[in-house]
C-alpha positions in Angstrom: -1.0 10.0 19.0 -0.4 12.8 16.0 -1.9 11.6 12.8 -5.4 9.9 12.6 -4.8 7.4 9.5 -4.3 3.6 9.5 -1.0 3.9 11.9 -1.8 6.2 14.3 -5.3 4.2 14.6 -3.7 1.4 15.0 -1.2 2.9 17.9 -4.0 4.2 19.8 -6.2 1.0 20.0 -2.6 -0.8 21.3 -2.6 1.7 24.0 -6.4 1.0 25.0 -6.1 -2.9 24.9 -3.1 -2.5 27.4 -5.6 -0.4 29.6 -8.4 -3.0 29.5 -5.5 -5.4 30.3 -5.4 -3.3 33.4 -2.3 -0.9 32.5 -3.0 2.4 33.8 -2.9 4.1 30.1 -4.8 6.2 28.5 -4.2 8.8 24.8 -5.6 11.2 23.2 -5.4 11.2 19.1 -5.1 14.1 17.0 -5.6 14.8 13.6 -5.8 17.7 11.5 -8.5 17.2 8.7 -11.8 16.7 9.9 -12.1 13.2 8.9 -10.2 10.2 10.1 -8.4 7.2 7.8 -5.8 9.0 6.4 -5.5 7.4 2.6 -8.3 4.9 3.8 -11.4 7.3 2.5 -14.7 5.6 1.3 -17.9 7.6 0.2 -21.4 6.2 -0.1 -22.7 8.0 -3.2 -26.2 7.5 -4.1 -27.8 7.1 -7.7 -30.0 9.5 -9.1 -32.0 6.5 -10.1 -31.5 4.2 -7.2 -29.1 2.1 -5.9 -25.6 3.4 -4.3 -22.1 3.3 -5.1 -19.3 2.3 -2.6 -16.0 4.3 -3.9 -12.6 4.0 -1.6 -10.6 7.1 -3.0 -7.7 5.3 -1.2 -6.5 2.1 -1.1 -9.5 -0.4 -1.8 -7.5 -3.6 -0.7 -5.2 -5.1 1.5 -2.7 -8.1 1.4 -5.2 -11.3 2.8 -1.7 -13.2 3.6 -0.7 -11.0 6.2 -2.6 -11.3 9.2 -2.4 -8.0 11.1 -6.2 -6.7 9.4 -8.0 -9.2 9.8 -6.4 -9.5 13.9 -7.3 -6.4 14.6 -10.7 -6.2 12.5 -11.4 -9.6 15.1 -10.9 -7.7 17.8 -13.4 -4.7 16.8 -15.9 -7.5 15.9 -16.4 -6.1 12.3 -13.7 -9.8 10.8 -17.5 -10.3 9.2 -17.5 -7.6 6.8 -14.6 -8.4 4.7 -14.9 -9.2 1.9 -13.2 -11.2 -0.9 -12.5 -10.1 -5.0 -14.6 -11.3 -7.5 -12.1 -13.9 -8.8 -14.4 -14.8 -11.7 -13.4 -12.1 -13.0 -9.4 -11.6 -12.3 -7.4 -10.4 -15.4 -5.1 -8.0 -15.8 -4.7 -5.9 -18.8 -1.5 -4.2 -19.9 -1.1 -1.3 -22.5 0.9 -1.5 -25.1 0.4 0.9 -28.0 -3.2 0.9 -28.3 -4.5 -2.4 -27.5 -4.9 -4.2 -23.7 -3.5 -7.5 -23.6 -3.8 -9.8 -20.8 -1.3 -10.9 -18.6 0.0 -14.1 -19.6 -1.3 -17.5 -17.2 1.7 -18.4 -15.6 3.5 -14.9 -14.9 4.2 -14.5 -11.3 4.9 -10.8 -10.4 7.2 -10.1 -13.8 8.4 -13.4 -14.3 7.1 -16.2 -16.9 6.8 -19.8 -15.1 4.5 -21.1 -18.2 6.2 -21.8 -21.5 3.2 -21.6 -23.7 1.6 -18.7 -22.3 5.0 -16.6 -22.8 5.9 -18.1 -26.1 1.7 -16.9 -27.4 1.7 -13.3 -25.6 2.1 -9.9 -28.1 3.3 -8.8 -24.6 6.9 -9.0 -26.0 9.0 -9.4 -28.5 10.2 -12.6 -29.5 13.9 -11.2 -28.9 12.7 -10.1 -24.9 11.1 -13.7 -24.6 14.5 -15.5 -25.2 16.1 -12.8 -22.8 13.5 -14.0 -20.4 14.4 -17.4 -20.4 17.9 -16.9 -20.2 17.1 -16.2 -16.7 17.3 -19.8 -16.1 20.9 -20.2 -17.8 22.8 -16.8 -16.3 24.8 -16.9 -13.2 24.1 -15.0 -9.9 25.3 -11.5 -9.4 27.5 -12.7 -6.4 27.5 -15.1 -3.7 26.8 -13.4 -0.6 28.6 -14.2 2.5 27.4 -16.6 5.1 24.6 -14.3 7.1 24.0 -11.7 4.7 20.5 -10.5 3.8 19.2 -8.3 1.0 20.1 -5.4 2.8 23.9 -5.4 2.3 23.1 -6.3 -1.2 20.3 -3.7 -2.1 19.8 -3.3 -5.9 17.2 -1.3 -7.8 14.2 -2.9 -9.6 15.7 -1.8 -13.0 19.1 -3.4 -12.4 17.7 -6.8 -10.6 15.2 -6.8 -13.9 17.3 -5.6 -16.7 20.6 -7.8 -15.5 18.1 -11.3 -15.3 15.4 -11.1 -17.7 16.2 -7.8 -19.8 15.1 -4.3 -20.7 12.0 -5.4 -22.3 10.6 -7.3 -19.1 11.4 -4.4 -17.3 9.7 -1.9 -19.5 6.2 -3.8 -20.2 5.2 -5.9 -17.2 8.3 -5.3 -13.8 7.8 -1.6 -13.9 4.1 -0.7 -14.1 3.3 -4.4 -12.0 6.2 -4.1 -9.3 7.4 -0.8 -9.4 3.7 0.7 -9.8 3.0 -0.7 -6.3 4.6 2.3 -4.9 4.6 5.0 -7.4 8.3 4.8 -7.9 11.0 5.1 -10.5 12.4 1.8 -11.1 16.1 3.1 -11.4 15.7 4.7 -7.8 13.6 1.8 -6.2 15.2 -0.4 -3.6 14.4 -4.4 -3.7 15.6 -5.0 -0.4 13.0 -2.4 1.4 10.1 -3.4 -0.9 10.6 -7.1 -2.5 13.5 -8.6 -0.3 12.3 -12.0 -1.7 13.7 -11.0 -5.2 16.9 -10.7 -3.9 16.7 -13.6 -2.4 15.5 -15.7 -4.9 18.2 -15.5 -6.8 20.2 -16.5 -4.1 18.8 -19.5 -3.3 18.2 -20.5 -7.1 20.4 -18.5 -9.2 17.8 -17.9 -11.3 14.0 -15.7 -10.8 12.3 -18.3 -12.8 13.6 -21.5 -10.7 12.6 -19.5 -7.7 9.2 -18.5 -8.2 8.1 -21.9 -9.7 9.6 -23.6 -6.7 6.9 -20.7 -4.8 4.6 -22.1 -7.1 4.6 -25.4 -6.2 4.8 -24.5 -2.6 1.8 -22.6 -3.3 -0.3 -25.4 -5.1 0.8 -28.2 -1.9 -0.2 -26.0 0.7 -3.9 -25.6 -1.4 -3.7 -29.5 -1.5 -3.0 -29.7 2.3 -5.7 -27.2 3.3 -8.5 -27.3 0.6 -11.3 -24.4 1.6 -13.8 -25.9 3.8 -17.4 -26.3 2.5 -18.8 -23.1 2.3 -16.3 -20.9 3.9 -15.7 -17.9 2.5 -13.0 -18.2 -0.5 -9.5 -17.2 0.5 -8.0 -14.5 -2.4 -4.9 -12.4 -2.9 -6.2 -9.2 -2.0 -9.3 -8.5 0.4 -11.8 -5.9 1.4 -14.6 -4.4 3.3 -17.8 -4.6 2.0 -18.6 -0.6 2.6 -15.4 -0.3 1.6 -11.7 0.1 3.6 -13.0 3.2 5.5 -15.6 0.9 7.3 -12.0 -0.5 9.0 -10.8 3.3 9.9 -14.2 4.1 11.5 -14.4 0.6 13.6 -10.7 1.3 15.0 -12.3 5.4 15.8 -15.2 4.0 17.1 -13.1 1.6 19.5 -11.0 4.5 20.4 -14.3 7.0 21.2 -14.7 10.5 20.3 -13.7 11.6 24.0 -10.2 11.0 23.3 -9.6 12.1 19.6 -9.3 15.9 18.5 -10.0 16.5 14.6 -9.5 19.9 13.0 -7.0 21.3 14.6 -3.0 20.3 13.1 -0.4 20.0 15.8 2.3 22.7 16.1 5.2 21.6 18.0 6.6 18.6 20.2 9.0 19.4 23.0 10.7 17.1 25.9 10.3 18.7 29.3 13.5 17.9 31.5 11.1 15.5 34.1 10.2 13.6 30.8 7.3 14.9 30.3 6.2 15.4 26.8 3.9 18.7 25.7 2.3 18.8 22.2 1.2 22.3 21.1 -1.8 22.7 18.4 -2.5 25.0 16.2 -4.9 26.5 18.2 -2.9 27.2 20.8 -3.6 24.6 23.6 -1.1 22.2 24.9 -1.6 18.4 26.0 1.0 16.6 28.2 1.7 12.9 28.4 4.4 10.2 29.3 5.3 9.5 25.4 4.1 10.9 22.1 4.1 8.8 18.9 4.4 10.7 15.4 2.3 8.7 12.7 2.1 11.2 10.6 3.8 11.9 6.7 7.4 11.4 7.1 7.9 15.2 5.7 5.0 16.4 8.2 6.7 14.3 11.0 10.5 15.9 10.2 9.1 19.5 11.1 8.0 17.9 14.8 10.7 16.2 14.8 13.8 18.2 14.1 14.0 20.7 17.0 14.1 17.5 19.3 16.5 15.7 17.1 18.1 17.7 14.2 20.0 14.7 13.4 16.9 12.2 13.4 14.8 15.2 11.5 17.2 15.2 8.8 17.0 11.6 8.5 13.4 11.6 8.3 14.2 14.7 5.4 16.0 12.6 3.4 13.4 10.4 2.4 11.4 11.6 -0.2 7.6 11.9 -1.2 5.8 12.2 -4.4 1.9 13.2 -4.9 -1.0 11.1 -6.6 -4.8 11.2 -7.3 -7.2 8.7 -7.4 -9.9 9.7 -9.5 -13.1 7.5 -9.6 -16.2 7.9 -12.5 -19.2 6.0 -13.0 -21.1 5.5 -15.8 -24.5 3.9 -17.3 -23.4 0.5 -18.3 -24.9 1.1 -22.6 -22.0 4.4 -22.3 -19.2 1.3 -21.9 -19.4 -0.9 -25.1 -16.6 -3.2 -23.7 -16.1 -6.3 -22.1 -16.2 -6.4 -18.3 -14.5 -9.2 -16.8 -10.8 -7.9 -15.5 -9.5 -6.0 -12.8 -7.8 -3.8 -13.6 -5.6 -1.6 -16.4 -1.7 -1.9 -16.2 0.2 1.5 -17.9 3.9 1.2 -18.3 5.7 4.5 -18.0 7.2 3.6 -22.1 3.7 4.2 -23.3 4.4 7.9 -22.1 0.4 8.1 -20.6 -1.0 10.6 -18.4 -2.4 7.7 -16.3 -0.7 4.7 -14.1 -3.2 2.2 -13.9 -7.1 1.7 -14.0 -9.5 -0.4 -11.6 -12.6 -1.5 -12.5 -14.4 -1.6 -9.2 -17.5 -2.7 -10.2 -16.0 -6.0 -11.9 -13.5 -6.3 -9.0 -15.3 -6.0 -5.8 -19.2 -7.5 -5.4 -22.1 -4.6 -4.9 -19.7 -1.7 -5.6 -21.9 -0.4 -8.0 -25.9 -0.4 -8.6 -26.9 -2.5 -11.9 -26.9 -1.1 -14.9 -23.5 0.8 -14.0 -19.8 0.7 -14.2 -17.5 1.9 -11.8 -13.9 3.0 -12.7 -10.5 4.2 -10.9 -7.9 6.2 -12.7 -4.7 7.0 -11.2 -2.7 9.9 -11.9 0.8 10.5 -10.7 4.0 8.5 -10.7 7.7 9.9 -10.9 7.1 11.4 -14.9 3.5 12.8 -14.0 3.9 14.6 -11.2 3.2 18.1 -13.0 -0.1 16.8 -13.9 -1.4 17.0 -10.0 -1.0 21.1 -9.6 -4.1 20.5 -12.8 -7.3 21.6 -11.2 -10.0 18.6 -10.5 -11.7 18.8 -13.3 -8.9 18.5 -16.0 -8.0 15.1 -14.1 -11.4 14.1 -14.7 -11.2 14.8 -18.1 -8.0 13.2 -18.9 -9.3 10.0 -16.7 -12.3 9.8 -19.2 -10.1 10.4 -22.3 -8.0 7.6 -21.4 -11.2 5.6 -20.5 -12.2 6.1 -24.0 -9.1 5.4 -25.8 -8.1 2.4 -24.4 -11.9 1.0 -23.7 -13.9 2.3 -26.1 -16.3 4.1 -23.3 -18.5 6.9 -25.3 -16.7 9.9 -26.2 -19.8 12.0 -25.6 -21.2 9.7 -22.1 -20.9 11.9 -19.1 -20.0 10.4 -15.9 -22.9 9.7 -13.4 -20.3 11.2 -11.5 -16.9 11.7 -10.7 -14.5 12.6 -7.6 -11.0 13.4 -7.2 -9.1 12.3 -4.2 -5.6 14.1 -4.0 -3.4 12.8 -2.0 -0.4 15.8 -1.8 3.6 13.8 -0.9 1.1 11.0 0.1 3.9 7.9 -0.9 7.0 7.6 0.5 9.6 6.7 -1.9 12.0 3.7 -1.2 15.1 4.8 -3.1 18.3 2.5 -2.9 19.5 2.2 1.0 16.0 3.2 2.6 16.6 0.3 5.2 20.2 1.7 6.4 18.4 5.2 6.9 15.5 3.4 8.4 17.8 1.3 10.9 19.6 5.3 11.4 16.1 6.5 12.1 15.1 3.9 15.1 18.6 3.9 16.3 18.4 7.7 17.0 14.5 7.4 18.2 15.6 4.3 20.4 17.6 7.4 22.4 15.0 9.7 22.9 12.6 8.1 25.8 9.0 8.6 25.0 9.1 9.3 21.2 7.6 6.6 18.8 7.7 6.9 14.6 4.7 5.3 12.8 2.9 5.2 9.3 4.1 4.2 6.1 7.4 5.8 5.5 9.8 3.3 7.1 8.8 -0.6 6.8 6.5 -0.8 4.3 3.5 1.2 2.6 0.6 -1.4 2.7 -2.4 -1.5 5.4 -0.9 -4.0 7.1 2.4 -3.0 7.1 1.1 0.6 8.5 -0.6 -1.4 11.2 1.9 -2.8 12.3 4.2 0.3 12.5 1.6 1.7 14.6 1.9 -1.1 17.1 5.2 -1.5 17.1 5.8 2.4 18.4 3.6 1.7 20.9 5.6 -1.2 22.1 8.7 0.7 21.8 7.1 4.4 24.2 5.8 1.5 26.6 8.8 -0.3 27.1 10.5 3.2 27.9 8.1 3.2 30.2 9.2 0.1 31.8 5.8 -1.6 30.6 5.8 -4.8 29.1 2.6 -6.0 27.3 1.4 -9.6 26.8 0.3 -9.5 23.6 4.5 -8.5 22.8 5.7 -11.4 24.3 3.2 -13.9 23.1 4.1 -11.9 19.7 7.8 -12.5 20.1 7.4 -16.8 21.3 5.0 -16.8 18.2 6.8 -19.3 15.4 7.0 -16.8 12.1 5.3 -17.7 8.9 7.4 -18.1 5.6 6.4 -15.8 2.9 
């Protein structure tokens, strides 16, 4: 396995439950930073007057409806330490000039399903509202043809949006909600490799609003059907880790055993002997052979391994394109933040022209993440009109972070942080421009002829933790079966009856 973040993880504890299954398998992992987790990074920071901080300079979350974290978390024996949000306090504010104003009750993703909520919200206009519900009255685009799926009908965020509901939904809520998932310029952003079901919807409705009431009401049946059972642990949208998402990283390393991974030392080269046999060079100038090799690495880092296999497949992998971000976390004494404290988190759009995409208040959104007394903040700098601001040394991010803290929440102008971090994440998200799935279905078609060779990570099928899982296991499942090795947990996977999302 190259790469030691979420996929690659993920890949290499696959391989190990086929060898406790009695396969005769074994893999060595490398990675070249010292640390493992990829953009899964958590730091215990201590108070100077007591207490700690738990701050994920990654992701801090992952999607509770899709099962694949909390499967393989079962399987590591640490399912216990998730975590759920602090749903007492879930709002989500959204900038517009200089004021934060809550999301609307009744707006799912972008899209109003309330009529009083909507017709009270400075959000919009009163012009952009009526566009809104003209959603319900406008025609589809087309019919598609008997079989089709979103992917012969792609369409970016900012033409699905603008053509339904208007320029205004698109501007304050679509863009920084939908489009700010992944980082991405809504003109360029493909629907049907990042929200198929918006394509569908419209399908199956003719209209965004019919379709995401009729979720709705799914929604509210199945909470009928299955109410929480006394005392469980509540069910929300987004989950964590108590010690935060790196604790999920270090279980998988853990499982895997520091025998078998190599950190600090980048990998150099991949080459195809004619027997098969597959020899990784490092940086440092030693070899390692194996049966098959799986790449779960930065689609950029993985096209320079890749191409003088496949300059065809390399190219491919080229074409997709990455942008940079930083995550930038500061605390501060809880008298240095005059403001109110129950939300989530801070919505930008890019038409308020800010240095900043979006804010989390960790301490507010996840329980113990910060000692009492304190507050704990995210900023997040990047996004496709900010991308200068990341060659800014760390301490100029910080300061623009707290600048924006203070203009928008009122946080002391003179309060210094009890401390602050930068977390850079350099081409770190993929970009999902308009056709990603027909370069994707390229990508596996060419990697489906080369015996032994395995893509992972979050540059083909989707950039959440589960979907990176997933990837992982899935190129394991694919290097196997080249093999000629079939594993059980495949087949019971492939028999398994598919949820509806």
């Amino acid at each position: 396995m190259i790469g030691g973040g979420v996929a690659g993880l993920a890949a290499a504890c696959k391989v190990l439950r086929a060898a406790d299954g009695g396969q005769d398998l074994d893999v060595v992992l490398i990675e070249k930073d010292e640390r493992l987790g990829g953009k899964l990074a958590t730091e215990l920071v201590d108070d100077p007057e007591g207490g700690r901080y738990v701050v994920d300079g990654g992701s801090d979350s992952f999607l509770t409806m899709k099962p694949a974290v909390a499967r393989i978390a079962r399987t590591l024996g640490c399912e216990g330490d998730i975590t759920s949000s602090c749903e007492e306090n879930k709002t989500t504010l959204v900038v517009k000039g200089k004021r934060l104003i809550p999301l609307p009750d009744g707006i799912m993703m972008f899209a109003p399903t309330k009529v009083m909520p909507l017709a009270t919200t400075p959000l919009y206009s009163w012009p952009a509202k009526f566009r809104m519900g003209a959603d319900l009255l406008l025609p589809r685009k087309k019919r598609w043809p008997e079989g089709d799926t979103a992917q012969q009908h792609d369409e970016t965020l900012e033409s699905l949006v603008v053509r339904r509901m208007g320029r205004e939904c698109l501007d304050r809520l679509a863009e920084p909600l939908v489009g700010g998932v992944h980082a991405s310029d809504p003109t360029q952003m493909s629907l049907a490799a990042t929200f198929p079901n918006l394509l569908e919807m419209e399908q199956e409705y003719g209209s965004l609003v019919k379709g995401f009431l009729a979720q709705r009401k799914r929604t509210e049946e199945m909470r009928r059907k299955h109410p929480p059972k006394p005392g469980a642990k509540p069910r929300t949208f987004f989950s964590s880790f108590y010690l935060g998402m790196q604790c999920f990283t270090d279980a998988m390393a853990e499982r895997i055993g520091e025998e078998r991974i190599i950190t600090g030392i980048g990998v150099s080269s991949i080459a195809r002997d004619t027997d098969g046999t597959w020899r990784v060079g490092m940086a440092d100038g030693r070899s390692i052979e194996g049966d098959a090799v799986v790449v779960a690495t930065e689609v950029w880092a993985a096209e320079r391994l890749v191409k003088p296999v496949d300059a065809g497949l390399g190219g491919l992998l080229g074409s997709i394109p990455c942008s940079s971000s930083a995550t930038v976390p500061l605390a501060y004494r809880a008298e240095d933040c005059p403001f109110a404290r129950k939300w989530f988190g801070i919505l930008t759009p890019l038409v308020e022209d800010r240095p900043i995409l979006a804010v989390t208040l960790s301490s507010s959104k996840w329980p113990d993440r910060a000692p009492d007394g304190r507050v704990l903040l995210r900023g997040f700098i990047g996004g496709p009109r900010n991308q200068h601001l990341l060659s800014k040394p760390d301490g100029e991010l910080v300061s623009i972070v707290h600048e924006q803290l203070v203009e928008l929440l009122g946080v002391r102008p003179q309060a210094e942080p009890v401390f602050s971090r930068v977390y850079r994440w350099n081409l770190g998200m993929p970009q999902y421009t308009l056709g990603h799935l027909d370069r994707v279905d390229e990508i596996e078609g060419r990697t489906t002829g080369i015996s032994g060779l395995g893509l992972a990570g979050g540059g083909y099928r989707g950039v959440g933790i589960p979907n990176c899982l997933e990837s992982g296991e899935r190129a394991v499942t694919k290097v196997l079966g080249d093999l000629g090795i079939t594993l059980a947990e495949d087949v019971e996977a492939s028999t398994a009856p598919r949820a509806r999302h």
